[in-house]
PQR file of N, CA, C, O and H, with PARSE charges and radii, in Angstrom:
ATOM      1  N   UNK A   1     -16.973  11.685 -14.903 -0.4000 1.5000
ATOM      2  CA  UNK A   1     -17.476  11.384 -13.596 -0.0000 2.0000
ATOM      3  C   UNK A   1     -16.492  10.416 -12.919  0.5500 1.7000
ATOM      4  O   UNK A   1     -16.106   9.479 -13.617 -0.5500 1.4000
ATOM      5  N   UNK A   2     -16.053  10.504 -11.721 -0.4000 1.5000
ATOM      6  CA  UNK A   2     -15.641   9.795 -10.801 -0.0000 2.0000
ATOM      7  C   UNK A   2     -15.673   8.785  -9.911  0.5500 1.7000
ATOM      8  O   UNK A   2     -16.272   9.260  -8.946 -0.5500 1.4000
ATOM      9  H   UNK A   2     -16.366  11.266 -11.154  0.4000 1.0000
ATOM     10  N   UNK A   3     -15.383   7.678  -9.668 -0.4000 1.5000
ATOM     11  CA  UNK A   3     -15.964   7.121  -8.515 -0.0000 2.0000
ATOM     12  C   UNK A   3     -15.301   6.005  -7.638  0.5500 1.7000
ATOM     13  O   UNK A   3     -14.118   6.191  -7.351 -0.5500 1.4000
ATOM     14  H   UNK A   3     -14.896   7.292 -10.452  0.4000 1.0000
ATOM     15  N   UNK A   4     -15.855   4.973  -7.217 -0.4000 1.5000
ATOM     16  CA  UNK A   4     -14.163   4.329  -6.512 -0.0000 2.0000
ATOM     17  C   UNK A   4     -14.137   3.383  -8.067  0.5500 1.7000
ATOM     18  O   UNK A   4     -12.999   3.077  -8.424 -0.5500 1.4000
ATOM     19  H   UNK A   4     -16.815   4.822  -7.450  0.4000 1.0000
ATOM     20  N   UNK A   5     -14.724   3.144  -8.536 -0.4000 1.5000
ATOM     21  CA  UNK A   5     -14.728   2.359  -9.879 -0.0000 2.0000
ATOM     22  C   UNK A   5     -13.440   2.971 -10.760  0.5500 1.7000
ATOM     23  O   UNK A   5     -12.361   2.399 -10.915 -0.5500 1.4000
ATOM     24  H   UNK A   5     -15.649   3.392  -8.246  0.4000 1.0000
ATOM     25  N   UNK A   6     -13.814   4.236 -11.281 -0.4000 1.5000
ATOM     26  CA  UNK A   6     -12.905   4.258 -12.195 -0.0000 2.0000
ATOM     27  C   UNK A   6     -11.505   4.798 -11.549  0.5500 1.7000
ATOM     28  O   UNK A   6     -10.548   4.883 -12.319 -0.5500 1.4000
ATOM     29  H   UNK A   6     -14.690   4.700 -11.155  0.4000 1.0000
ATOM     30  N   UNK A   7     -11.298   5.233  -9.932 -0.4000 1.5000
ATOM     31  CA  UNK A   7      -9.541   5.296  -8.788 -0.0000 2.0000
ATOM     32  C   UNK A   7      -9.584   4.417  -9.124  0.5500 1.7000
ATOM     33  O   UNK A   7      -9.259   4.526 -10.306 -0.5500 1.4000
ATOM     34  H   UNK A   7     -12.076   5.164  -9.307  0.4000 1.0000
ATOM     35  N   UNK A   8      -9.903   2.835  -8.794 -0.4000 1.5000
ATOM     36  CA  UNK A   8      -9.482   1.468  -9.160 -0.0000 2.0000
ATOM     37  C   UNK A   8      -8.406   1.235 -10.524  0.5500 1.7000
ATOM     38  O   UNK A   8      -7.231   0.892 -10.650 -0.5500 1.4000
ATOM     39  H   UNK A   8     -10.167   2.747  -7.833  0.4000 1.0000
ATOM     40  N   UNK A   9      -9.487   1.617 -11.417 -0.4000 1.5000
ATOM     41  CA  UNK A   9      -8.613   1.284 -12.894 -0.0000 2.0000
ATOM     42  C   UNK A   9      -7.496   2.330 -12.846  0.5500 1.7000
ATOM     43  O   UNK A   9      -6.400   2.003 -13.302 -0.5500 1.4000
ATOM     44  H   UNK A   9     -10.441   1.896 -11.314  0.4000 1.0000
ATOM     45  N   UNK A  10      -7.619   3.204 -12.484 -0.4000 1.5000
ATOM     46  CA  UNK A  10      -6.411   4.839 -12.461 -0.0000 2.0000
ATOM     47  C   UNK A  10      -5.063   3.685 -11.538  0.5500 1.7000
ATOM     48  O   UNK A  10      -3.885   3.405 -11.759 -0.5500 1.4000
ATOM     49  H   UNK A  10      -8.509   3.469 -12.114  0.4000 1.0000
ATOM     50  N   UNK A  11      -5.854   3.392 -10.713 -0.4000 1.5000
ATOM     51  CA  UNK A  11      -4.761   3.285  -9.587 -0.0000 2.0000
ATOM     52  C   UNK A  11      -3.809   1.977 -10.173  0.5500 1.7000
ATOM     53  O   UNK A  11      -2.584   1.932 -10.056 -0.5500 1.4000
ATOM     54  H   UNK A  11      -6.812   3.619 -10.534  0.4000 1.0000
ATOM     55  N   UNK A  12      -4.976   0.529 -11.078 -0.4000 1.5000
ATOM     56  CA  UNK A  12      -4.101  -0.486 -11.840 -0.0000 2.0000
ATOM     57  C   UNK A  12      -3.630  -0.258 -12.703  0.5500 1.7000
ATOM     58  O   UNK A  12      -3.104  -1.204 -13.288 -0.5500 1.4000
ATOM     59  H   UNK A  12      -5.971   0.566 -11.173  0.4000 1.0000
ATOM     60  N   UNK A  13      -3.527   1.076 -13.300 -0.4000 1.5000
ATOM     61  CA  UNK A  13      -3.527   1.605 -14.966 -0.0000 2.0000
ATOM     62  C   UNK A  13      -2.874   3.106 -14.708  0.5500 1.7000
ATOM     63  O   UNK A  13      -3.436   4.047 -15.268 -0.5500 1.4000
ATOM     64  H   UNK A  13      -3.954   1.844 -12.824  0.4000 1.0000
ATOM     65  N   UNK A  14      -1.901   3.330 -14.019 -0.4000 1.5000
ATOM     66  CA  UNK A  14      -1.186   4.517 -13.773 -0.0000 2.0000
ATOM     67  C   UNK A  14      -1.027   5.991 -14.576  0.5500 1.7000
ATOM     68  O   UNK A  14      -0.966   7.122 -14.096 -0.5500 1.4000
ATOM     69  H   UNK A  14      -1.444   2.565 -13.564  0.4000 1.0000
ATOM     70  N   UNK A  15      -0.976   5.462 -16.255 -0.4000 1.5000
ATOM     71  CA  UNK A  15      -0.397   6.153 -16.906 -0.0000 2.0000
ATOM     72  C   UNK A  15      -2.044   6.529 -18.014  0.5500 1.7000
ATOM     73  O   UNK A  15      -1.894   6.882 -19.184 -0.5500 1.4000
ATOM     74  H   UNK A  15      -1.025   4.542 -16.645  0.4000 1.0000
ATOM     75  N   UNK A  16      -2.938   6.432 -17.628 -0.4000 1.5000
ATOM     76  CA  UNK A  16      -4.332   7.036 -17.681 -0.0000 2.0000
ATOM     77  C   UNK A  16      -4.944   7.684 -16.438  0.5500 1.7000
ATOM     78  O   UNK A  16      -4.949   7.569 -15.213 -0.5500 1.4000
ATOM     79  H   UNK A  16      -3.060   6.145 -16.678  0.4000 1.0000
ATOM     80  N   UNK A  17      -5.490   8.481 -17.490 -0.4000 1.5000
ATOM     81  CA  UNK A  17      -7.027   9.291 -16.256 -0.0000 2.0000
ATOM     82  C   UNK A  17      -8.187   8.229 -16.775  0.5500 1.7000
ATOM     83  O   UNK A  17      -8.251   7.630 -17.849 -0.5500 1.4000
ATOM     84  H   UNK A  17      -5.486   8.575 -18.485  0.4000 1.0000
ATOM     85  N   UNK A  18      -8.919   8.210 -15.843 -0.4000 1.5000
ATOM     86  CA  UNK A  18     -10.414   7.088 -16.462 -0.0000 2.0000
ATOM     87  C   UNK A  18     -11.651   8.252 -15.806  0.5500 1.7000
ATOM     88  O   UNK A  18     -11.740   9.028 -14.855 -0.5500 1.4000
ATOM     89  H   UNK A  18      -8.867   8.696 -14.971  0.4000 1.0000
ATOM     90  N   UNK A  19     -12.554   7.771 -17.063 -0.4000 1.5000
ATOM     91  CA  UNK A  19     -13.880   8.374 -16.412 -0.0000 2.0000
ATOM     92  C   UNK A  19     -14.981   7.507 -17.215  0.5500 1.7000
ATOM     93  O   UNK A  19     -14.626   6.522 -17.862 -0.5500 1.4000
ATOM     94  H   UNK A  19     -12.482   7.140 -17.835  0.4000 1.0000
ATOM     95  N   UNK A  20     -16.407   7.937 -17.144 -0.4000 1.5000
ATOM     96  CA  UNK A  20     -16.871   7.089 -16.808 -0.0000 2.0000
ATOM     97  C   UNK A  20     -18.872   8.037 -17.736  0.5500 1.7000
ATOM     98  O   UNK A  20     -19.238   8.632 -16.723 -0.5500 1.4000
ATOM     99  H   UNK A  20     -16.695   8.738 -16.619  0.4000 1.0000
ATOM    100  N   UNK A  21     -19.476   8.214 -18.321 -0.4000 1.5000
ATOM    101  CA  UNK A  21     -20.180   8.524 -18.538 -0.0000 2.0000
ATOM    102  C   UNK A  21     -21.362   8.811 -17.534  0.5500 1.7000
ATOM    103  O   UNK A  21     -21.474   8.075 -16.553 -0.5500 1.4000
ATOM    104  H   UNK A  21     -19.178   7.729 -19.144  0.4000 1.0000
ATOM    105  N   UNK A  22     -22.363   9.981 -17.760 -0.4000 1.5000
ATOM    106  CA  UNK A  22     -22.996  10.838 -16.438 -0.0000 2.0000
ATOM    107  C   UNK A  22     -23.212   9.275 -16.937  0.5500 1.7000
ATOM    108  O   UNK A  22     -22.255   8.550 -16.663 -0.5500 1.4000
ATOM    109  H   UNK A  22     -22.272  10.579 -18.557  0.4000 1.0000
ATOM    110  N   UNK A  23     -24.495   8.534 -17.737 -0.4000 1.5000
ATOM    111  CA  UNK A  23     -25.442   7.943 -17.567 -0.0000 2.0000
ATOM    112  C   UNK A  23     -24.674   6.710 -17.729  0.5500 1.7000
ATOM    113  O   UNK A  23     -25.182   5.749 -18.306 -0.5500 1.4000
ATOM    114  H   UNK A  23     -25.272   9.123 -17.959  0.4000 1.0000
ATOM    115  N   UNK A  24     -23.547   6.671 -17.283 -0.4000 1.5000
ATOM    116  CA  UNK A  24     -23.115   5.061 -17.384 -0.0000 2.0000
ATOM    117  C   UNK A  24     -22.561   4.097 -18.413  0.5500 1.7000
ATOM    118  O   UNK A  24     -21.825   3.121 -18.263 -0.5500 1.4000
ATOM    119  H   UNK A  24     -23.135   7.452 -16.813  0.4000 1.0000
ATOM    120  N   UNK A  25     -23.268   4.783 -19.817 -0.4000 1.5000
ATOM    121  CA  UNK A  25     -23.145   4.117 -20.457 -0.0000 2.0000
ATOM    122  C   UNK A  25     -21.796   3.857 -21.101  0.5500 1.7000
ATOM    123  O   UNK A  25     -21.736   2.792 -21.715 -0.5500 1.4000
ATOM    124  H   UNK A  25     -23.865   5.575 -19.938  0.4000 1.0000
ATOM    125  N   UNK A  26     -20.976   4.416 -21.093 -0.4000 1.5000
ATOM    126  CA  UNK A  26     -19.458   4.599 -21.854 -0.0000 2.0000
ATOM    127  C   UNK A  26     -18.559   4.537 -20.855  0.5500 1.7000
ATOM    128  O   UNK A  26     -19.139   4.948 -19.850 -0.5500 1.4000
ATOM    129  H   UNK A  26     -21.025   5.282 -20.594  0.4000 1.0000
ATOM    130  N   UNK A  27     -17.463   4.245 -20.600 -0.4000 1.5000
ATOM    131  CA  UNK A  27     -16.041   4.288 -20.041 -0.0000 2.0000
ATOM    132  C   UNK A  27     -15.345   4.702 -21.065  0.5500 1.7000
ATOM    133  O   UNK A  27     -15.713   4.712 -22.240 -0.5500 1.4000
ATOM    134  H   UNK A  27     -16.991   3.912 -21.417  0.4000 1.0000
ATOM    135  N   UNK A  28     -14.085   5.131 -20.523 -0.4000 1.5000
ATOM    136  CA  UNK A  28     -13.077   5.959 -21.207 -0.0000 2.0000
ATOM    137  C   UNK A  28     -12.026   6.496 -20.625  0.5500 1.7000
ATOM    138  O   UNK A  28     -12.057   7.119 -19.563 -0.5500 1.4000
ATOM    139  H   UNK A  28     -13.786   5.122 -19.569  0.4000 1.0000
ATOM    140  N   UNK A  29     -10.910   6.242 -21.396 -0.4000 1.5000
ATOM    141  CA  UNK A  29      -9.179   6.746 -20.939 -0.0000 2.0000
ATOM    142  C   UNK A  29      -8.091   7.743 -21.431  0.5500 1.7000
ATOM    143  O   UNK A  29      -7.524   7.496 -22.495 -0.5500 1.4000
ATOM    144  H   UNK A  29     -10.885   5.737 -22.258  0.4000 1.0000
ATOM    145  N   UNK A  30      -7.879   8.470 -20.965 -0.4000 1.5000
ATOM    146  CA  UNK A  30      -7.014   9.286 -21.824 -0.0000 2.0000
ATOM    147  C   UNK A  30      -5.257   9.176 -21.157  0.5500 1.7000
ATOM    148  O   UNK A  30      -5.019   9.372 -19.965 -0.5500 1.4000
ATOM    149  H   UNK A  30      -8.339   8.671 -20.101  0.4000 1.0000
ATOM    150  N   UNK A  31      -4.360   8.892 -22.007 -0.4000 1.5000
ATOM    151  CA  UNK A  31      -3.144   9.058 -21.284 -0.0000 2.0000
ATOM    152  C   UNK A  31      -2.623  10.549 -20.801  0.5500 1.7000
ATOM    153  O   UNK A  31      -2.630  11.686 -21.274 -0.5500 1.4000
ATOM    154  H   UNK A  31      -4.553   8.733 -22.975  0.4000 1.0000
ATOM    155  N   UNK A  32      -2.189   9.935 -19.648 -0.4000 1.5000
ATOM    156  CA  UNK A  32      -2.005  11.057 -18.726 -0.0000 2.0000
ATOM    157  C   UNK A  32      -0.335  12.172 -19.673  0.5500 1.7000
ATOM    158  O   UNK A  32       0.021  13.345 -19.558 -0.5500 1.4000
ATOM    159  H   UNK A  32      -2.183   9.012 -19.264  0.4000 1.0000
ATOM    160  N   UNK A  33       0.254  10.896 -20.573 -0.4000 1.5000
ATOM    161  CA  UNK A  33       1.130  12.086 -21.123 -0.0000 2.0000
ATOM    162  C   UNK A  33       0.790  11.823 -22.185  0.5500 1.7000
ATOM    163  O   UNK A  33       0.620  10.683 -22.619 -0.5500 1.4000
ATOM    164  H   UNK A  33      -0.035   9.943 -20.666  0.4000 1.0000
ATOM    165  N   UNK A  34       0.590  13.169 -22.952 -0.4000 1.5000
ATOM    166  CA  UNK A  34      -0.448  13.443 -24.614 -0.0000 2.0000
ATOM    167  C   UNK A  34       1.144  13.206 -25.669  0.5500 1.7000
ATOM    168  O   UNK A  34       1.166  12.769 -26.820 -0.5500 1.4000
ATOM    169  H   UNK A  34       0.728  14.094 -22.599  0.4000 1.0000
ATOM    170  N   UNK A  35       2.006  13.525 -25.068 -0.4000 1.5000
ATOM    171  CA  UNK A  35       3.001  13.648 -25.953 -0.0000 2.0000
ATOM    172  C   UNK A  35       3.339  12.290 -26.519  0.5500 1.7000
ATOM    173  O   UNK A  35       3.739  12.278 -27.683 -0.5500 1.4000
ATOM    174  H   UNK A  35       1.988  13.880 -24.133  0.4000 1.0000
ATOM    175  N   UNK A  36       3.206  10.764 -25.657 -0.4000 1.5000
ATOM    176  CA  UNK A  36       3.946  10.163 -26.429 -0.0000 2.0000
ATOM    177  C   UNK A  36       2.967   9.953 -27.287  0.5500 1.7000
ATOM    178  O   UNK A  36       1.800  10.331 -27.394 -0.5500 1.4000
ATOM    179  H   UNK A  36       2.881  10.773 -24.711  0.4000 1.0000
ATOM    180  N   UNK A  37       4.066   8.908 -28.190 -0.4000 1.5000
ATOM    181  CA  UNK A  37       3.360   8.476 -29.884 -0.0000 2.0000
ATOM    182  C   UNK A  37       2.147   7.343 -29.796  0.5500 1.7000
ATOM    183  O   UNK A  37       1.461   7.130 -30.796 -0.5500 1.4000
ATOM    184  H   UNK A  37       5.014   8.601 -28.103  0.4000 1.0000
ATOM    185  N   UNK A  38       2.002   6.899 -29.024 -0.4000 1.5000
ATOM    186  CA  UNK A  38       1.344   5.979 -28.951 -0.0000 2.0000
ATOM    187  C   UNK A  38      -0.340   5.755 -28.312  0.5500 1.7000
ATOM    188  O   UNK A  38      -0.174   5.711 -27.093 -0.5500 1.4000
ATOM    189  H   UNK A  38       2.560   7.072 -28.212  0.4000 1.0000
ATOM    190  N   UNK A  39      -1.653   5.620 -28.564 -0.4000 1.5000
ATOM    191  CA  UNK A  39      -2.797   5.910 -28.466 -0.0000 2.0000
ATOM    192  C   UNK A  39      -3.124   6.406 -27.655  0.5500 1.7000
ATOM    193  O   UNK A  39      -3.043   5.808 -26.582 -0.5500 1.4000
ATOM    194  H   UNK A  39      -1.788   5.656 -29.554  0.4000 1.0000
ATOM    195  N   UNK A  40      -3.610   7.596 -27.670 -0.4000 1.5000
ATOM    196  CA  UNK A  40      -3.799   8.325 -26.605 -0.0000 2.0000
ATOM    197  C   UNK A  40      -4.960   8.074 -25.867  0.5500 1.7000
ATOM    198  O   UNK A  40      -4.992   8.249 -24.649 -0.5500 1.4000
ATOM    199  H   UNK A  40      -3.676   8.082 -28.542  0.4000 1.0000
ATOM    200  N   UNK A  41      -6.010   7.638 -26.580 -0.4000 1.5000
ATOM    201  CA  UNK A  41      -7.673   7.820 -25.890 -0.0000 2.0000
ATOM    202  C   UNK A  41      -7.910   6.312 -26.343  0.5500 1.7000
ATOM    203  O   UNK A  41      -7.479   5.790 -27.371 -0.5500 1.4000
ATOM    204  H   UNK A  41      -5.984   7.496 -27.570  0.4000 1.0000
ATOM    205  N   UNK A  42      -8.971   5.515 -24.992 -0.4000 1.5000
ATOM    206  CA  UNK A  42      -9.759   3.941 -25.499 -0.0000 2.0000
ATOM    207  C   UNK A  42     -11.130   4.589 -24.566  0.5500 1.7000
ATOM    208  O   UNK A  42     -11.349   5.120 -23.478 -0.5500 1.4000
ATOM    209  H   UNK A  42      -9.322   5.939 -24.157  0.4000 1.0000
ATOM    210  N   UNK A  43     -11.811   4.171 -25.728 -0.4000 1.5000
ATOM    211  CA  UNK A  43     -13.513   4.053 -25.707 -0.0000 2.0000
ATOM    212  C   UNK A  43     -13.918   2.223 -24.989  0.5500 1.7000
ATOM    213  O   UNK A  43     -13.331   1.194 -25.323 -0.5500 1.4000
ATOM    214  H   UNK A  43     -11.633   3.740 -26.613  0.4000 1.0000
ATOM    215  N   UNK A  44     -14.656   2.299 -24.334 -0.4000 1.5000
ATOM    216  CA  UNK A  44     -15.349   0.584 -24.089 -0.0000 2.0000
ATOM    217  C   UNK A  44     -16.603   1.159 -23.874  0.5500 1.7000
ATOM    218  O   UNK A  44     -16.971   2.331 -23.798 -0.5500 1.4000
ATOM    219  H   UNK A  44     -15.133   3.135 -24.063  0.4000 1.0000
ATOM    220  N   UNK A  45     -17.214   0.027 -23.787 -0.4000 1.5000
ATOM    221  CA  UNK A  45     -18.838  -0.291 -23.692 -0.0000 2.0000
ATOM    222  C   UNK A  45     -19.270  -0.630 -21.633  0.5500 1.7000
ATOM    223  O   UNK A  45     -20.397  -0.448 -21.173 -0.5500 1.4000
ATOM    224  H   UNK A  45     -16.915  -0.926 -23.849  0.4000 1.0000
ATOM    225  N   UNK A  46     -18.183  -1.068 -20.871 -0.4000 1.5000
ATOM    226  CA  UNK A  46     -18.089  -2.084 -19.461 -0.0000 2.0000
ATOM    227  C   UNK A  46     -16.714  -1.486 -19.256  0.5500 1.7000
ATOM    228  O   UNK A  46     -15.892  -0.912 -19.969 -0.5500 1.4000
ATOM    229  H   UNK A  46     -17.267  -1.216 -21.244  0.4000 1.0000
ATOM    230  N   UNK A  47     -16.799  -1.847 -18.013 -0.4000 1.5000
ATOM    231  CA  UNK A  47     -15.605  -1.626 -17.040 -0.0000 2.0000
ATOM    232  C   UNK A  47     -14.800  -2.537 -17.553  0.5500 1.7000
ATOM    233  O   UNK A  47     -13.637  -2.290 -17.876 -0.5500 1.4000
ATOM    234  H   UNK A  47     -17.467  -2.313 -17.433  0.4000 1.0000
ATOM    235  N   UNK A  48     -15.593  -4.139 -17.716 -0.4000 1.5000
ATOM    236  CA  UNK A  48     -14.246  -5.085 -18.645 -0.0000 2.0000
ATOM    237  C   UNK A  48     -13.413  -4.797 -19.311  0.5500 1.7000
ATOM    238  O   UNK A  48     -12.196  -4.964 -19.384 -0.5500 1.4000
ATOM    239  H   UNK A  48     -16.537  -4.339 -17.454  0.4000 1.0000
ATOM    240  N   UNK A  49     -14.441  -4.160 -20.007 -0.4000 1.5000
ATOM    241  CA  UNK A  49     -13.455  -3.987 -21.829 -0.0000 2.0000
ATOM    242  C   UNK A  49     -12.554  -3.058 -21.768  0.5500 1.7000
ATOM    243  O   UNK A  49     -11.487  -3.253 -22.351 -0.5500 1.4000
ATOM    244  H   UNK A  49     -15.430  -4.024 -19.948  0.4000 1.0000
ATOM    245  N   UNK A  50     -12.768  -1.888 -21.077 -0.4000 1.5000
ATOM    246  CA  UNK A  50     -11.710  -0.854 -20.648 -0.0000 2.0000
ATOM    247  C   UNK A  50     -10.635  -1.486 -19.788  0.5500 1.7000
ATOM    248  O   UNK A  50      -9.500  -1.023 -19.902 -0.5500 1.4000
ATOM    249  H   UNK A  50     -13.635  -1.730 -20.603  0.4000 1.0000
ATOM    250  N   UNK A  51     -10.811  -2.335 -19.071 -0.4000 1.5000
ATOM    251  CA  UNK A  51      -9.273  -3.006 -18.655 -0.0000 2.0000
ATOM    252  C   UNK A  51      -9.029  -3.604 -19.455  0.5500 1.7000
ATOM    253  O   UNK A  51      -7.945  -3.280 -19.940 -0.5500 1.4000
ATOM    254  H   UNK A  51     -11.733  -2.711 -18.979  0.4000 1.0000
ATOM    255  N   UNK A  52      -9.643  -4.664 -20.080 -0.4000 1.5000
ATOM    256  CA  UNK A  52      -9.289  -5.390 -21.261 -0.0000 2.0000
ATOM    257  C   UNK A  52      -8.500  -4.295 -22.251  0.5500 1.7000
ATOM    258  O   UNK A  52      -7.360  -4.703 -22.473 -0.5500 1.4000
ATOM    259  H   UNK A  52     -10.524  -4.927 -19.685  0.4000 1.0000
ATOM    260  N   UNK A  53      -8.756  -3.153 -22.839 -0.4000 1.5000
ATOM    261  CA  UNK A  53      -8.220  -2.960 -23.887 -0.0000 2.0000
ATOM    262  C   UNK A  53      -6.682  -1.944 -23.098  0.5500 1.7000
ATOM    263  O   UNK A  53      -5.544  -1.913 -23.566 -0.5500 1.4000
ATOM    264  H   UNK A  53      -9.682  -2.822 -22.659  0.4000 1.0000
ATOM    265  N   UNK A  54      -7.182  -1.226 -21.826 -0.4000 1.5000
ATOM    266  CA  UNK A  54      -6.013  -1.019 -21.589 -0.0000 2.0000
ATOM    267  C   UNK A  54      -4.309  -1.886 -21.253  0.5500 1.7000
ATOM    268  O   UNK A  54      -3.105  -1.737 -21.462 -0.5500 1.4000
ATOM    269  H   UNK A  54      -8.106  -1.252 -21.446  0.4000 1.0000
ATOM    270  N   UNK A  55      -5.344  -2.869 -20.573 -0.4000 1.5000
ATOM    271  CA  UNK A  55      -4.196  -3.872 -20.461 -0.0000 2.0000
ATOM    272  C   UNK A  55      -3.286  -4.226 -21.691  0.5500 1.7000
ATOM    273  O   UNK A  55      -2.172  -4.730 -21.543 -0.5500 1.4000
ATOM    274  H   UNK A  55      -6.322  -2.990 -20.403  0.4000 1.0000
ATOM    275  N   UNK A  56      -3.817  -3.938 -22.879 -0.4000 1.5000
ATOM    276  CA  UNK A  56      -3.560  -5.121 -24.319 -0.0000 2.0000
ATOM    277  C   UNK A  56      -3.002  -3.527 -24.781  0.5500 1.7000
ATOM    278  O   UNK A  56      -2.526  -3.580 -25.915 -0.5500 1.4000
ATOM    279  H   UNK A  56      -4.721  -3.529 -22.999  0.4000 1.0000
ATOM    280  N   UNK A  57      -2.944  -2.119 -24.175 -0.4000 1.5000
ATOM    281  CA  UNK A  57      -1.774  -0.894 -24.985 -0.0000 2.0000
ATOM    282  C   UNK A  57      -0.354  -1.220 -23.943  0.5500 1.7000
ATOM    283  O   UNK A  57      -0.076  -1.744 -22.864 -0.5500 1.4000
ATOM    284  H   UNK A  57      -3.330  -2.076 -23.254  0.4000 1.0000
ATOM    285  N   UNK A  58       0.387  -0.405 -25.274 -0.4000 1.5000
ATOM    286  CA  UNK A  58       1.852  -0.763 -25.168 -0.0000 2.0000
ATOM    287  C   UNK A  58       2.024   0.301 -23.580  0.5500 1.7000
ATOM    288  O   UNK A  58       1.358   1.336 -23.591 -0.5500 1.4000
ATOM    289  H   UNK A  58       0.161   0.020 -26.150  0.4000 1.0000
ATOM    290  N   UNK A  59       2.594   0.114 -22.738 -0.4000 1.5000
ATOM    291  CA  UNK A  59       2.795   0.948 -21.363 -0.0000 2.0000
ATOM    292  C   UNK A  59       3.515   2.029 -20.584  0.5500 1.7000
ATOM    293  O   UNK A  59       3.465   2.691 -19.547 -0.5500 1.4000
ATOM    294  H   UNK A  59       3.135  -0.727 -22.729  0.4000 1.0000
ATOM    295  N   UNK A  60       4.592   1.705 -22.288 -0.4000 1.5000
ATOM    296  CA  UNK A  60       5.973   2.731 -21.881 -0.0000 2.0000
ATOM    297  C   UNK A  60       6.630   2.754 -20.878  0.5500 1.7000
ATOM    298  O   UNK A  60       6.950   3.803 -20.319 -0.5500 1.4000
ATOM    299  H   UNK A  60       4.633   1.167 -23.130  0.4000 1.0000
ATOM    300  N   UNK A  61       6.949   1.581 -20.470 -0.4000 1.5000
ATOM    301  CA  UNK A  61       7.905   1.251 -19.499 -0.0000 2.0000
ATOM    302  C   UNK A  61       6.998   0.849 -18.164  0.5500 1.7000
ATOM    303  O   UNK A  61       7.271  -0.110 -17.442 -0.5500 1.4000
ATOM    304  H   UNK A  61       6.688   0.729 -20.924  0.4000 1.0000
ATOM    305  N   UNK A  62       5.758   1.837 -17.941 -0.4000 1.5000
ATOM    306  CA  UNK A  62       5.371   1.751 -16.566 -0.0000 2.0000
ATOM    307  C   UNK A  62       4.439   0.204 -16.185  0.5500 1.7000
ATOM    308  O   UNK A  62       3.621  -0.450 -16.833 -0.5500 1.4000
ATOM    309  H   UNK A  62       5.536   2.616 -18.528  0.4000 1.0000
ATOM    310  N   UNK A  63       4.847   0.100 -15.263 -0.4000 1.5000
ATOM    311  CA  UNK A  63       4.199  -1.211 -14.609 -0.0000 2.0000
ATOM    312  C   UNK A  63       2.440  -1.258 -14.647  0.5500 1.7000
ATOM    313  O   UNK A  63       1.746  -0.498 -13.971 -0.5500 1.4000
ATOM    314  H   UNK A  63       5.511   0.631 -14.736  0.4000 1.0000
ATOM    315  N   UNK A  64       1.991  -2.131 -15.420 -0.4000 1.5000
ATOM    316  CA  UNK A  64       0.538  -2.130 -14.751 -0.0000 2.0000
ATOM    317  C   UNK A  64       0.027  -3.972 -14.858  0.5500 1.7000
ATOM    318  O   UNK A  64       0.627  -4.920 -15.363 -0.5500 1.4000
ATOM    319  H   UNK A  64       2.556  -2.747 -15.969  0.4000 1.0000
ATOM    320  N   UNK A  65      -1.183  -3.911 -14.215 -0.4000 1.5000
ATOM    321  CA  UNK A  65      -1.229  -5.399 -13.765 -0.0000 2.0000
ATOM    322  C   UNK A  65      -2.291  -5.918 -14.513  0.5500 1.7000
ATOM    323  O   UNK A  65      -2.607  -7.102 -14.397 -0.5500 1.4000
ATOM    324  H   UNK A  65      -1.671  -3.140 -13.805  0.4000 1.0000
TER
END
């Protein structure tokens, strides 16, 4: 599911897609390139923790804030 919530994190967090559970309860990221080596998918509980844990993966060069 979509919403300006999870464009926000897409838009600070470039190199993920974000979505967002029908009932809310889960957030979630998948990198937008599957190929590199490095974690592809983060599960959170809050919108926090999903920036929180994206912020804290390695970025592969690309800028995020």
């Amino acid at each position: 599911m979509k919403d300006m919530r999870t464009a926000g994190i897409e838009r600070d967090f470039p190199a993920w897609m974000v979505w967002i559970s029908q009932q809310g309860e889960y957030w979630g990221a998948v990198r937008r390139d599957p190929k590199l080596t490095m974690p592809a998918t983060v599960i959170a509980d809050s919108e926090d923790e999903l920036r929180a844990a994206l912020a804290a993966q390695p970025s592969s060069g690309e800028l995020s804030r």
